[in-house]
C-alpha positions as a printed Julia matrix, in Angstrom:
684×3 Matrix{Float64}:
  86.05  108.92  146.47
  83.17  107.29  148.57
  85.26  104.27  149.37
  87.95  106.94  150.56
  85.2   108.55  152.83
  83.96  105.38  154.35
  87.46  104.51  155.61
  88.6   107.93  156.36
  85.71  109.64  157.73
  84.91  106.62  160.26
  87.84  107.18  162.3
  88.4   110.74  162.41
  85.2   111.97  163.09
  85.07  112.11  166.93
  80.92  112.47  166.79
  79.38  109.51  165.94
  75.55  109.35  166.02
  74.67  105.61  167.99
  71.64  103.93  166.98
  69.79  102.47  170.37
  66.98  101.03  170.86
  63.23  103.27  172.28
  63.29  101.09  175.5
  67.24  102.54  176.16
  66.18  106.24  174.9
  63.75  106.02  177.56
  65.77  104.55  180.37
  68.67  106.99  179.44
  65.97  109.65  179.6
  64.61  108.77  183.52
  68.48  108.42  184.3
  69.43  112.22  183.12
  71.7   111.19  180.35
  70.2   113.21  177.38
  70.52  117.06  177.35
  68.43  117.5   174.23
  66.51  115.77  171.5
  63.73  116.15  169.1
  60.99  114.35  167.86
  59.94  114.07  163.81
  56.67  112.18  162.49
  58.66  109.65  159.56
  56.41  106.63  157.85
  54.29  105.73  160.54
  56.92  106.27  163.72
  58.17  109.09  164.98
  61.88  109.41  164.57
  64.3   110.82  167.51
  67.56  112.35  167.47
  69.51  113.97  170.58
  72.42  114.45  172.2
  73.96  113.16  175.52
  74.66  115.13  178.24
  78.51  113.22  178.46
  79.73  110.77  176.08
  78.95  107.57  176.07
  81.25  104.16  175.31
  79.73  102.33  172.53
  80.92  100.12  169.99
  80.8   101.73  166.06
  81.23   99.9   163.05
  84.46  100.83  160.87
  83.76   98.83  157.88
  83.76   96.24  155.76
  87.71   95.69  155.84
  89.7    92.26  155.17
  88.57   89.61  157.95
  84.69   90.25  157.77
  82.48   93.2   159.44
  84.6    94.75  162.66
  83.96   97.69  165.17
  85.61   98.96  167.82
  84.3   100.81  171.22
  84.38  105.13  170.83
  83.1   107.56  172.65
  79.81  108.63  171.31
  78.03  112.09  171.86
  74.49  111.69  169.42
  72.14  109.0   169.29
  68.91  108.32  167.21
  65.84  106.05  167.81
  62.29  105.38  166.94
  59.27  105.03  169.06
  55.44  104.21  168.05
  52.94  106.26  167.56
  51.04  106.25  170.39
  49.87  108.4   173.58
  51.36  106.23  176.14
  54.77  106.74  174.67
  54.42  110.04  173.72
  53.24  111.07  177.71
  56.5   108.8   179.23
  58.67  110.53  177.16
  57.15  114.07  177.95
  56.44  112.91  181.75
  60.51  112.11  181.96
  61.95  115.14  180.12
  59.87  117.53  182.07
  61.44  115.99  185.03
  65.2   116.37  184.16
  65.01  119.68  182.61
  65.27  118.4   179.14
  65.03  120.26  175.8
  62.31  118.93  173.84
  62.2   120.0   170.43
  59.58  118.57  167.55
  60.05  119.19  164.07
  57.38  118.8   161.04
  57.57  115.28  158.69
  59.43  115.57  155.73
  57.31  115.69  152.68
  59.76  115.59  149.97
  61.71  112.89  151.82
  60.93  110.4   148.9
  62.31  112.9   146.02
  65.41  113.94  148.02
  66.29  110.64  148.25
  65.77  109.88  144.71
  67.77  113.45  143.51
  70.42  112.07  145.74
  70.82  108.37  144.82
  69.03  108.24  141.35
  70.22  111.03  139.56
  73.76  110.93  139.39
  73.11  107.52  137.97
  70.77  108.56  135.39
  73.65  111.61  134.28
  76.26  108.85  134.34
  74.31  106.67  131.76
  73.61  109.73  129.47
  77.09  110.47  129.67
  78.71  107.47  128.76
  75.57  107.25  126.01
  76.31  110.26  124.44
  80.17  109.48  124.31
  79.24  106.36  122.54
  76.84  108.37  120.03
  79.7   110.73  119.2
  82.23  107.85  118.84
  79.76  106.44  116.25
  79.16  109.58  114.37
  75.77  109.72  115.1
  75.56  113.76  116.11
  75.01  112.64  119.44
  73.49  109.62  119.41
  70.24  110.65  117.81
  69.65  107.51  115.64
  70.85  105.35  118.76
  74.18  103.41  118.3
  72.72  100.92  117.12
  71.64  102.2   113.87
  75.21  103.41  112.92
  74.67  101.77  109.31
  71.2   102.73  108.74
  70.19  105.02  105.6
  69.49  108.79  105.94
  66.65  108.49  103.25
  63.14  108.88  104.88
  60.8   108.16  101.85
  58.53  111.32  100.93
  54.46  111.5   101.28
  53.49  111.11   97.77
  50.34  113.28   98.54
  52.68  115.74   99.48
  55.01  115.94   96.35
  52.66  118.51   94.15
  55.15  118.53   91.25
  53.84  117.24   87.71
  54.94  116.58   84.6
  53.06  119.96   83.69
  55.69  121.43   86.05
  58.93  121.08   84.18
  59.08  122.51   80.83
  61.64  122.37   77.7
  61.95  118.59   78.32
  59.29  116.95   76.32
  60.8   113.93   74.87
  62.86  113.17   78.29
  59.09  113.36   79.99
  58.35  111.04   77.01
  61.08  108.99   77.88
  60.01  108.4    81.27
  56.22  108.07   81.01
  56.85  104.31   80.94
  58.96  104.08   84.1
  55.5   105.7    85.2
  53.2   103.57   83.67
  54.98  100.63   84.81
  54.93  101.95   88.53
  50.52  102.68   87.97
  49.92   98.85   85.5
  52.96   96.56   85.9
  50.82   93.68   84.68
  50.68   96.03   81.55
  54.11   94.78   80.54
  54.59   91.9    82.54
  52.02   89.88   80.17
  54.33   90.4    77.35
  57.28   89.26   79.26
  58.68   93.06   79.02
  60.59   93.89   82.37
  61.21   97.59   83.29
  64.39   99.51   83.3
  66.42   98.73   86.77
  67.63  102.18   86.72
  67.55  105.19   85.01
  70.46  107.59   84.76
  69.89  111.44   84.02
  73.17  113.32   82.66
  73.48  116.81   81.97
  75.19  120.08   82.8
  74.24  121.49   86.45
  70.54  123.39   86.67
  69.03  121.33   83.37
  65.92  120.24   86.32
  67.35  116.39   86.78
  66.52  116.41   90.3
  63.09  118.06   89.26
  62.36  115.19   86.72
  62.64  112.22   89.74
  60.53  114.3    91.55
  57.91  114.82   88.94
  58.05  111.05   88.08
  57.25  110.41   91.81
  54.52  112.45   91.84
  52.74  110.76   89.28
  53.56  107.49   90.16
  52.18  108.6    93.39
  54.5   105.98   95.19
  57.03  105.84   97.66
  60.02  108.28   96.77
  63.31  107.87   98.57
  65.88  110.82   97.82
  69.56  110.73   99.37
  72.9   111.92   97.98
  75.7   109.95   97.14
  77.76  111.64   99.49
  75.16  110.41  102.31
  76.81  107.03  101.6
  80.35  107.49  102.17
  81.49  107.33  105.91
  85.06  107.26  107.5
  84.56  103.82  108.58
  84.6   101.19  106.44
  81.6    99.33  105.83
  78.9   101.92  106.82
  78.26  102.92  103.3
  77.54   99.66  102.19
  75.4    99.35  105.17
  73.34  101.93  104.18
  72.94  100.73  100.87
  71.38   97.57  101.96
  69.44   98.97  104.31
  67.97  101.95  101.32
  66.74   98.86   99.42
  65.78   96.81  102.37
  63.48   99.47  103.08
  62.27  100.48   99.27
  61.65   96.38   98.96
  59.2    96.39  101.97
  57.53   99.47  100.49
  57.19   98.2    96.51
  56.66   99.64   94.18
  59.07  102.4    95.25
  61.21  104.78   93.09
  65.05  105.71   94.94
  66.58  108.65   93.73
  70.23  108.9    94.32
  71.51  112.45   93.58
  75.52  112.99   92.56
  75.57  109.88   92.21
  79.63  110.07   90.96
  79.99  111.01   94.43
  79.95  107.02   94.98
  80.39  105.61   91.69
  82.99  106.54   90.28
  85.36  104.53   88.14
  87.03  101.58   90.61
  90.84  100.92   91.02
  91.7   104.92   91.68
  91.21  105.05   95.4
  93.75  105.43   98.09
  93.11  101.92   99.81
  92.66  100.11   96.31
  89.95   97.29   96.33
  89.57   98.15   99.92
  88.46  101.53   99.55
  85.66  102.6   101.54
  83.89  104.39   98.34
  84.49  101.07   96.29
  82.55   99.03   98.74
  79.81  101.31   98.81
  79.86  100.67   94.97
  79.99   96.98   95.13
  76.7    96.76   97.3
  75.31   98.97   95.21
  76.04   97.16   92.05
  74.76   93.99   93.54
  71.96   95.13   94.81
  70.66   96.81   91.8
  71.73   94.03   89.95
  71.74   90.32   91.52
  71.13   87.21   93.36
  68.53   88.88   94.74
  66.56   91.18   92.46
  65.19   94.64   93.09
  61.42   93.55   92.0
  59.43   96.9    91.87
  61.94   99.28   92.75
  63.4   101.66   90.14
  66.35  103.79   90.68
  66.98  107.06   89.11
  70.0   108.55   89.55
  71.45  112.31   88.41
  74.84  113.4    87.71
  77.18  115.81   85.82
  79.83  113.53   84.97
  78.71  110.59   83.4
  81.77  109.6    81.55
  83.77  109.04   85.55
  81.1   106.21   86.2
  82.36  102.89   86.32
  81.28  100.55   83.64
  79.92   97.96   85.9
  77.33  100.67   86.9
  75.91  102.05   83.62
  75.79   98.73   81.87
  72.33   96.97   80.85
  70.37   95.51   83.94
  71.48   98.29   86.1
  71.14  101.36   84.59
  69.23  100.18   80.93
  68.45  103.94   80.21
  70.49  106.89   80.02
  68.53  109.87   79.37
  70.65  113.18   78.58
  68.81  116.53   79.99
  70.61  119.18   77.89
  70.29  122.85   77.72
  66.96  123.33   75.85
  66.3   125.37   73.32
  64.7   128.45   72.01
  61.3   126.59   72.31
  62.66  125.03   75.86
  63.15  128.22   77.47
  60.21  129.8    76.57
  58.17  127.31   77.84
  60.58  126.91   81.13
  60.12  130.66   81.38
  56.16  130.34   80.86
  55.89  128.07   83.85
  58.63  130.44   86.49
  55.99  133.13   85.22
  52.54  131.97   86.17
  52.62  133.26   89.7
  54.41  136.93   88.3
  52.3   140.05   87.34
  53.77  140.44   83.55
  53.23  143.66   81.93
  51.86  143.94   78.08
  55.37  144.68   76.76
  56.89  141.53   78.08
  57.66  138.89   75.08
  58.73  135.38   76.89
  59.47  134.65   73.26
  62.37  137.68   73.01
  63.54  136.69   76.46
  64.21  133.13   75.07
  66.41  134.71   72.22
  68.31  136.54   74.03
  69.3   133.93   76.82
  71.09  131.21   74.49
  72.79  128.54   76.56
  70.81  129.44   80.13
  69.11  126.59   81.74
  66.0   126.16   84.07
  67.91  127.56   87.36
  68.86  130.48   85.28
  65.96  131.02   83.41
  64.48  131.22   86.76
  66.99  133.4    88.71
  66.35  135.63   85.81
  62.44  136.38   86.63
  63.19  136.08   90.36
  65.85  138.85   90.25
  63.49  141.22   87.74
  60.79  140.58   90.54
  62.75  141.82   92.58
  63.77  145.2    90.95
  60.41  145.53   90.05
  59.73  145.1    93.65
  62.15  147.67   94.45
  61.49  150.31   92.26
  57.83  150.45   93.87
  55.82  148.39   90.4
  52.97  146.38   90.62
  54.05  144.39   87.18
  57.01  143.64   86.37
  57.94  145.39   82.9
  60.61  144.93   79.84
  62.67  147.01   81.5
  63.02  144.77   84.88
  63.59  142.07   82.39
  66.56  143.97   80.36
  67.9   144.71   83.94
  68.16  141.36   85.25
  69.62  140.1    82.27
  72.08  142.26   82.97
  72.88  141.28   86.54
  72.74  137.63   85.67
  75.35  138.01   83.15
  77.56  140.8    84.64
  76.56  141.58   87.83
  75.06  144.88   89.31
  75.71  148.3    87.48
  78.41  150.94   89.4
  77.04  154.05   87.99
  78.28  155.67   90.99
  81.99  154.65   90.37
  84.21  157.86   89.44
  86.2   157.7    86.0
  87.93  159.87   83.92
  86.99  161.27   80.72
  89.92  159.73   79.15
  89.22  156.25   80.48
  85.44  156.44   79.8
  86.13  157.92   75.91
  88.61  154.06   75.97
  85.93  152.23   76.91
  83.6   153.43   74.33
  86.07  153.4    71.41
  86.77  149.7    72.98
  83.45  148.93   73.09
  82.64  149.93   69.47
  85.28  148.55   68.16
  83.54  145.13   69.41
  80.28  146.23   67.91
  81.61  147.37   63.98
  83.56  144.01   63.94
  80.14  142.21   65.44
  78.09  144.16   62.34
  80.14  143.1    59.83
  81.01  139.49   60.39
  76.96  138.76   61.83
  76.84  135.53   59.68
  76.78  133.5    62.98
  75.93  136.2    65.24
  74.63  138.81   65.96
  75.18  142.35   67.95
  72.93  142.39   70.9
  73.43  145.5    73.13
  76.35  147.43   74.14
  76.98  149.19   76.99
  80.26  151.4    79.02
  77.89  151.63   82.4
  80.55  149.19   85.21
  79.17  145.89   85.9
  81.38  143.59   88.21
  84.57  143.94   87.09
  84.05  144.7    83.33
  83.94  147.99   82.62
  81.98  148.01   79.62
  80.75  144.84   78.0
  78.81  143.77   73.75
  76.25  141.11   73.82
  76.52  139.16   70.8
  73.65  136.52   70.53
  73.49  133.47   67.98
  71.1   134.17   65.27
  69.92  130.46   66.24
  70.92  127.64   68.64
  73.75  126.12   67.63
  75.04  122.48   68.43
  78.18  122.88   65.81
  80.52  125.66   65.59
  82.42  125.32   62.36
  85.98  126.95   61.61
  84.3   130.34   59.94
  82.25  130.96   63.21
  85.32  130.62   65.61
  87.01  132.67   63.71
  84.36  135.54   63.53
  83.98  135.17   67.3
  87.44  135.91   67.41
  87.82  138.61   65.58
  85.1   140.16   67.51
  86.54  139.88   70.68
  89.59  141.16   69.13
  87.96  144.63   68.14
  88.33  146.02   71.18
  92.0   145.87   71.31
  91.94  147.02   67.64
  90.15  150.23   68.14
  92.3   151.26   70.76
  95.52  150.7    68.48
  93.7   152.71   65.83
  92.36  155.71   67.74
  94.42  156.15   70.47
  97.21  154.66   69.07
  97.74  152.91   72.66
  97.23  149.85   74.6
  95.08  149.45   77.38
  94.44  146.26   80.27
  90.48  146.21   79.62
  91.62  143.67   76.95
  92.84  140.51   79.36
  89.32  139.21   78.83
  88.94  139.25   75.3
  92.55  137.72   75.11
  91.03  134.62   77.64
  88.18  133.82   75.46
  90.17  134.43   72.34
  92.66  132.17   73.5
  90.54  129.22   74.82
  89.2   129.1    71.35
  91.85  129.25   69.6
  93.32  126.71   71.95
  90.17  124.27   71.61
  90.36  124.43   67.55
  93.77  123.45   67.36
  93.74  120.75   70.17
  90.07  118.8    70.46
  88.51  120.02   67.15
  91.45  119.24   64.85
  91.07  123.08   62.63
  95.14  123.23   62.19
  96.65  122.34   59.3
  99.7   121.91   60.73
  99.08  119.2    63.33
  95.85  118.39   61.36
  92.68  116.1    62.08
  94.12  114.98   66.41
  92.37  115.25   69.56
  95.19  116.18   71.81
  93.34  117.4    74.71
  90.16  116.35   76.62
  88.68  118.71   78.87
  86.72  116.04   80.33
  89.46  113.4    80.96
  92.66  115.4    80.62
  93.31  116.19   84.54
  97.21  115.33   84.76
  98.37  117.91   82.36
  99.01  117.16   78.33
  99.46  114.05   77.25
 101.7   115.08   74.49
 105.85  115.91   73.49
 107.45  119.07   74.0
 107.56  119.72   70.16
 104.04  119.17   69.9
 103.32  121.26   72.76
 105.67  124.36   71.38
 103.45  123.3    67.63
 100.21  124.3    69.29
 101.29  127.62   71.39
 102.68  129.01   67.7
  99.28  127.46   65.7
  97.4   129.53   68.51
  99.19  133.06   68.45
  98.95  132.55   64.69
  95.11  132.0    65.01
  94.74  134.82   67.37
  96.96  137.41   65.05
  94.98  136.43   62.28
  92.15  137.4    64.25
  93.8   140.94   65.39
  94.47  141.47   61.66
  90.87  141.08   60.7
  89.58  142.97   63.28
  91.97  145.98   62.61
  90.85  145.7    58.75
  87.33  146.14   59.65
  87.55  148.67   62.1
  89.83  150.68   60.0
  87.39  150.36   56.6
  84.82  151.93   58.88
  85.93  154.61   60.89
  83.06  156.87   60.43
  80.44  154.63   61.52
  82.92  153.35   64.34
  83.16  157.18   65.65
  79.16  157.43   65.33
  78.51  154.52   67.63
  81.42  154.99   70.13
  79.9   159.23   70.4
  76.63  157.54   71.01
  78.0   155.55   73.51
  79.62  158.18   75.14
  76.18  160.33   75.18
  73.46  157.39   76.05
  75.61  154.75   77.66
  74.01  151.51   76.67
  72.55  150.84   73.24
  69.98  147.7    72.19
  70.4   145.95   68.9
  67.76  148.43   67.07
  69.57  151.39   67.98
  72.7   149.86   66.59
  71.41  149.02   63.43
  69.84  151.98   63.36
  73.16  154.11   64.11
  74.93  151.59   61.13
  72.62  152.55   58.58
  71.56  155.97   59.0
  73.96  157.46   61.2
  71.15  158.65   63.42
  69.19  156.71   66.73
  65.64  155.84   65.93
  62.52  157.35   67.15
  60.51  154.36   68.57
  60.53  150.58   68.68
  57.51  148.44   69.06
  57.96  144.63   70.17
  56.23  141.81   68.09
  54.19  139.8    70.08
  54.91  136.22   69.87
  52.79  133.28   71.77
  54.8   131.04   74.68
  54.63  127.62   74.26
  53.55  125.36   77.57
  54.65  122.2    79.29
  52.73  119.37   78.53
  51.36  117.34   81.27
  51.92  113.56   81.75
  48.66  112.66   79.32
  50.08  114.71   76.45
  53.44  113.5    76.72
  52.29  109.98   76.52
  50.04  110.53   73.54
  52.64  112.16   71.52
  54.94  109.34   72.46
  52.03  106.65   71.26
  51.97  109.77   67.98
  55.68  109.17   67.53
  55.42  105.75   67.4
  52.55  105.18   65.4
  54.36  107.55   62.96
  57.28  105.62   62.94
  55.48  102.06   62.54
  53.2   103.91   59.8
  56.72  105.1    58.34
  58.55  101.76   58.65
  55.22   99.53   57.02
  55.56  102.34   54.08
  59.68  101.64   54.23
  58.8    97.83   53.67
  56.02   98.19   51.2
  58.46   99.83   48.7
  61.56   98.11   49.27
  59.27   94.71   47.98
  57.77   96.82   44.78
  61.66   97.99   44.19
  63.07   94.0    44.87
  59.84   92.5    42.08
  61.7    95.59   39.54
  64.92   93.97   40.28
  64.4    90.7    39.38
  63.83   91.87   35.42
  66.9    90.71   33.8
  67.77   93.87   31.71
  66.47   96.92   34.33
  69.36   95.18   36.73
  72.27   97.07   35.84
  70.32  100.45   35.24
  69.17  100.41   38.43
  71.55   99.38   40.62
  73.6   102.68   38.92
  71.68  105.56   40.18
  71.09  103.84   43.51
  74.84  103.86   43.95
  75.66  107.28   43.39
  73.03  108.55   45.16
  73.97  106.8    48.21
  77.33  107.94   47.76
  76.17  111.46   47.24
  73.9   111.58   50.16
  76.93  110.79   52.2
  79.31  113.16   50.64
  76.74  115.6    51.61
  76.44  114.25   55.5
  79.96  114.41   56.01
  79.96  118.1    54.59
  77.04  118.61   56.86
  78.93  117.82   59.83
């Protein structure tokens, strides 16, 4: 466009502006050439621009065109010059205008000369470069071009102030032997010449598996705060990029930068995100997510060492690793951070309530019973959410009744008392409800009746707790088929009383069915298709991996499991009408019932008067000094244990070598051993 306008504009515009010289302005001035002109103060000179009374021939410069510089003569109406500052000058010029009548104007110097200029020339130049900058940022999927194009491959992971990480071992609770397991990833971080003496090197990684909210993430962090070192945190999705290459070029530069920084701890989060098992990808070995592994695997793992950093990784799924990445010398330790237990969760609880107003008739201890199978983030939801009804309804402590409430909403959701049902409907739902509840009571060898309740929650309109009477790692074929039957009362009762089915059963059915489903295909409880694994939950994601006859074996080996269960429950229910009529009425009247009232309603017939809870104390998470002495306990125990093993096993061998005691005692040693395992395999 300005190349256009220099050609173009030269030879149409008919008023050129001629530059002449101050001795010519003047001469032109005394000769009556130059109706007007003004005068402006500019660097030192003052600059003059006027206009000629006629036009005036003068050659004008068109351009630089092909040939060299040329011009050609126009008529020319405007002129411009410069003259000193000076008096002399100054009076000539004044002196001649006055005599030929000529307008004299004078105008003020231009201050902001300097920054028009540089708006005008500088600017657009400066926009242009941001432009094209930007355009290059976004191209590199920078956001912009924040990090600067040139650090396209760098790693997101900025490594945390140690003095700012507060969180201790104190701080995560229910996980005492994986704090144990850890305090020498610690120790190695405070005294590496500790084990370097003995020629011990430290675990390269450290992988923490478990079900989602089990406080992984909070165990790196609590390791880095009493390392008190450099903590780099990322996910493994952070590593994966459109482009090919950039994840690995993050890795290198996440370890470039933990090197420099040694001893340093790098915490990779989701780690499955990136390592997961090679050869499945779209591009094969050229995969973008594969490469990112590769680097990783060598540079955990190779030519070059990873001398004083230690990686810790978390994930859900640590069976879709690859094998490359969980072997010895890259991850050595594999710590599994289960659901805790009874003891777990009232500790967990313990710590999510040090900064809560409690009342007296708050038992952590109950609240750990009752909540089988939650983990830290719901052990913690749960006190947040009765803070907040306790909040709500105006307390300054937060009571047993918060507690019940929130249990509530965690499991179910919200209550809709204000929903509108019929009486028929409602009288279903109790009945139903019961019927859950007498079938509960009777088979409680496994578990036990909780609370039952017809007040709406979510979508349920009436739910039974039923609560292990402890924690459980085994289920055995007598306890699935109790939990069965119990969630086949419901459906029972409503055959019995109303003599009528109703849809508040599709739930029941699920759970019902699942089991059923699991005992015939992964625990091997069928007779029929006996002691097979023919499903995986874990691995199985393309369907069965089974024929069409074994498939139609296992849908008729479930509906007979779940009739069987029907059958049961309808036996039960129908053995104890009265009692079942006396629980559902009570229902009806009070709407929700605990496990005292129950029992209370089973044995007498009638709701008791009061209840009292039984205090119990809460355990507490131990800080890093007291899980490192009961790991140097455990071990001294075990050396103790093993010297005592050894000491006897010589006593025994001296026995042995007496000819005749030989075959006497090599009897009951035999069948014991074979007894003891009889007994293990029962056992399990």
């Amino acid at each position: 466009m300005g190349v256009f306008y220099f050609f173009s504009g030269s030879n149409n515009n008919n008023t050129q502006s001629q530059e002449i010289q101050s001795s010519q302005f003047v001469k032109n001035l005394k000769d009556d050439k130059v109706k007007s002109f003004s005068i402006q103060p500019s660097g030192g000179v003052y600059k003059i621009t006027g206009t000629y009374r006629q036009g005036q021939k003068a050659k004008v410069a068109t351009g630089f065109l092909i040939g060299g510089n040329q011009s050609q003569s126009k008529e020319v109406t405007k002129f411009s010059t410069t003259v000193l500052e000076n008096n002399s000058s100054i009076a000539e010029i004044t002196k001649a205008s006055q005599a030929n009548n000529v307008k004299m104007n004078a105008k003020p110097e231009e201050s902001s000369g300097f920054w028009v200029n540089l708006l005008v020339y500088v600017l657009p130049l400066l926009l242009f470069v941001w432009f094209f900058y930007m355009m290059m940022g976004r191209a590199g999927g920078q956001g912009g071009g924040n990090n600067g194009v040139m650090k396209f491959g760098k790693s997101k992971a900025k490594p945390a102030d140690s003095k700012q990480n507060k969180v201790r071992f104190s701080d995560v609770a229910g996980e005492e032997e994986e704090k144990q397991e850890l305090v020498e990833v610690v120790e190695f971080l405070k005294d590496p010449r500790k084990f370097t003496t003995l020629g011990a090197t430290i675990p390269h990684g450290v992988l923490l598996e478990g079900p989602p909210g089990t406080g992984k993430t909070l165990l790196a962090k609590a390791v880095a705060g009493e390392a008190g070192v450099p903590f780099y945190s990322i996910s493994g999705s952070d590593f994966v990029e459109m482009f090919v290459g950039v994840g690995a070029s993050r890795v290198r530069d996440l370890f470039d930068q933990a090197k420099k920084a040694a001893p340093a701890i790098i915490f990779i989060d989701e780690i499955d995100a990136v390592g997961r098992r090679r050869g499945a990808g779209m591009g094969g070995g050229h995969d973008e997510r594969e490469q990112t592994l590769n680097q990783l695997l060598v540079e955990m793992d190779g030519f070059s060492g990873n001398e004083g950093v230690i990686v810790i990784a978390a994930t859900n799924r640590a069976d879709v690793l690859d094998p490359a990445l969980t072997r010895p010398g890259r991850f050595d330790r594999k710590i599994l951070v289960g659901r805790p237990d009874i003891n777990g969760r009232e500790a967990i609880l313990k710590v999510h309530s040090n900064n809560k107003p409690l009342a007296n008739d708050v038992d952590l201890h109950e609240i750990a019973k009752q909540t089988p199978g939650f983990v830290g983030a719901d052990l913690a939801n749960l006190l947040n959410e009765a803070a907040l009804l306790a909040a709500r309804r105006n307390k300054t402590q937060i009571d047993a009744s918060d507690i019940d409430e929130a249990e509530d909403r965690v499991i179910a959701g919200p209550a809709k008392r204000n929903r509108v049902i019929s009486k028929e409907e409602r009288e279903t739902v109790a009945y139903h409800e019961a019927g859950h509840t007498v079938v509960g009571l009777v088979l409680n060898d496994a578990r036990v009746v909780h609370k039952v309740t017809i007040v709406p929650r979510g979508r349920a309109g009436g739910y039974a707790i039923m609560l292990p009477r402890e924690d459980q790692q085994l289920m055995s074929k007598k306890d699935a088929m109790e939990q069965m039957a119990g969630l086949m009362g419901g459906r029972a009762a409503e055959e019995i009383i109303f003599k009528s089915q109703s849809s508040g059963a599709s739930n029941d059915f699920e759970q019902a069915t699942n089991i059923a489903r699991a005992m015939v295909t992964q625990y091997g409880m069928s007779k029929r298709l006996g002691p097979v694994q023919l499903e995986n939950p874990a691995q199985d994601t393309y369907g069965p991996r089974y024929s069409q006859a074994t498939a139609a074996a296992v849908d008729d080996e479930v509906r007979r499991l779940t009739n069987e269960a029907h059958e049961t429950a309808t036996k039960i229910i129908d053995e104890h009408r009265d009692k079942h009529k006396i629980i559902a009425e009570a229902l009806l009247k009070y709407e929700t019932l605990d496990e005292k009232q129950i029992l209370s309603l089973w044995n007498t017939g009638k709701m008791p008067e009061s209840s009292k809870t039984n205090d119990f104390p809460s355990e507490r998470a131990a800080t890093f000094e007291e899980a490192k002495r009961e790991l140097e306990r455990k071990e001294a125990e075990r050396q103790a244990q093993m010297e005592k093993d050894h000491t006897q096993g010589e006593s025994s061998s001296s026995d042995d070598t007496q000819p005749n005691d030989t075959s006497d005692a090599s009897k009951p040693d035999n069948s014991s051993e074979s007894d003891s395992q009889h007994h293990d395999d029962n056992n399990e």
